[in-house]
N, C-alpha and C positions, 0 to 999 in steps of 0.2 A: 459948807460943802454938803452936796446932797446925790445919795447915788440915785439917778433918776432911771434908768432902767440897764439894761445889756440883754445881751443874746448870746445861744450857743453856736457855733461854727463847727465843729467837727465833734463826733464820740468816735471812738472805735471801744470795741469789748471781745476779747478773746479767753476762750477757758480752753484751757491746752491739756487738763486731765482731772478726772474725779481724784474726789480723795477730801480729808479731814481738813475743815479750817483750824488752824494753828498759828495765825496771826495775817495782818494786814500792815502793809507802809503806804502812808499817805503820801503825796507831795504836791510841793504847788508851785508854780513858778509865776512871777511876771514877766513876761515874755518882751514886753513891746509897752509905751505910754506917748500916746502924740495928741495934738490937742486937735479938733476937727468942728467947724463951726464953733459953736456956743458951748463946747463941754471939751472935757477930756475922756480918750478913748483908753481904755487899759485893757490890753489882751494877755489873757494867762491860761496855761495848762492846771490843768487836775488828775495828778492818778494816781491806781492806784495797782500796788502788784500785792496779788496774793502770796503766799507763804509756802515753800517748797514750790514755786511754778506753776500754779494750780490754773490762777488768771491775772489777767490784765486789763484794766479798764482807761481810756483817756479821755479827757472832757477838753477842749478849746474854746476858748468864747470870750467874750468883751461886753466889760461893762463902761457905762456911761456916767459921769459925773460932771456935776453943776454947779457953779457956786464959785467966792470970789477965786481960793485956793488954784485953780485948774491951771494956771500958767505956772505957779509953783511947784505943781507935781509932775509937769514935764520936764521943765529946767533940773529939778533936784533929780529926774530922772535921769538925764543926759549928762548932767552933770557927776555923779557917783552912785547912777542907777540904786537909790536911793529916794524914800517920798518921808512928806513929813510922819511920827508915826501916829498921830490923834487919826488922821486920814488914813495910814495904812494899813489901822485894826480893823472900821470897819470896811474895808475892800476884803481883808483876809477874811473878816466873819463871812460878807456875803460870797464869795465865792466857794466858802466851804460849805455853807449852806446848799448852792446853788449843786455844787458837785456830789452832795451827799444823795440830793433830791436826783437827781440824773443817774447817778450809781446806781443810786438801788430800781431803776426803771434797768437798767440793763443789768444789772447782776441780778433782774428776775426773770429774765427774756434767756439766760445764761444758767439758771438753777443755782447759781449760789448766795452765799451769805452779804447783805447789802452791807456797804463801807459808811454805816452811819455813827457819827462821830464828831459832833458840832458843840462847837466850844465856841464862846463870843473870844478869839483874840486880844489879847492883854501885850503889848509890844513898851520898849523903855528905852529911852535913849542912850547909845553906845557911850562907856563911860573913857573918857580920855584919861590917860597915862597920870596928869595932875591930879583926879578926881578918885582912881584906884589907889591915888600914894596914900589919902589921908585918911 
C-alpha cells in the first residue's frame, strides 16, 4: 500500500471572537472510501473548533492510495465502515499532517494559534469479548 498523492476540496475557517486560547479539539472523519481507476479514493474531513467558540476551522480533501490492499479497503469499508489498521495509521498520520499544514495557513490568515499537533498514529485491533476474558 502506498499513499501516492490526494488533494484538498474545501476549507472553510471562521473566528467568531478574540479572546485567550485555552484549548483546541481535533477531529477527523473518513467520510467516503470507493476505488476509482487504479487506486482508492478516501475522502475525510479535518477540524478543528477552538475553546469557548473562539474558531472554527474545516479541511476536506482526498487522498489517493495504491497498492495490492485498495479493493480490501473498500470492501472492509462498505462492509463495517472499517479498513484494515497497518493501512489506517498511515491515512490518519497523513491526513493529520496534511490538516495541520493547512490549519496553520488559515489560522494565520485568521490571527490565531495554528492547530499543530502531529503525532504518527499508532491504531490496534478491536479486542473481542474471548480475548478481553483471558
Amino acid at each position: 500500500m502506498a499513499i501516492v498523492g490526494g488533494r484538498i476540496l474545501a476549507v472553510k475557517a471562521e473566528k467568531h471572537k478574540d479572546g485567550a486560547l485555552e484549548g483546541l479539539g481535533v477531529n477527523l472523519s473518513i467520510d467516503d472510501v470507493k476505488n476509482e481507476k487504479s487506486r482508492a479514493v478516501i475522502r475525510y474531513t479535518y477540524s478543528v473548533n477552538y475553546s469557548k467558540g473562539l474558531a472554527d476551522l474545516s479541511i476536506t480533501g482526498e487522498l489517493f492510495v495504491e497498492g495490492a490492499e485498495q479493493k480490501e479497503i473498500e470492501e472492509g469499508w462498505k462492509k463495517n465502515k472499517q479498513m484494515p489498521v497497518a493501512i489506517t495509521e498511515e491515512i490518519v498520520t497523513s491526513i493529520s499532517y496534511t490538516g495541520s499544514a493547512v490549519g496553520t495557513l488559515l489560522a494565520f490568515a485568521l490571527n490565531i494559534n495554528a492547530p499543530i499537533n502531529v503525532q504518527k498514529a499508532r491504531l490496534q485491533e478491536p479486542q473481542t469479548s474471548s480475548q478481553s476474558a483471558a
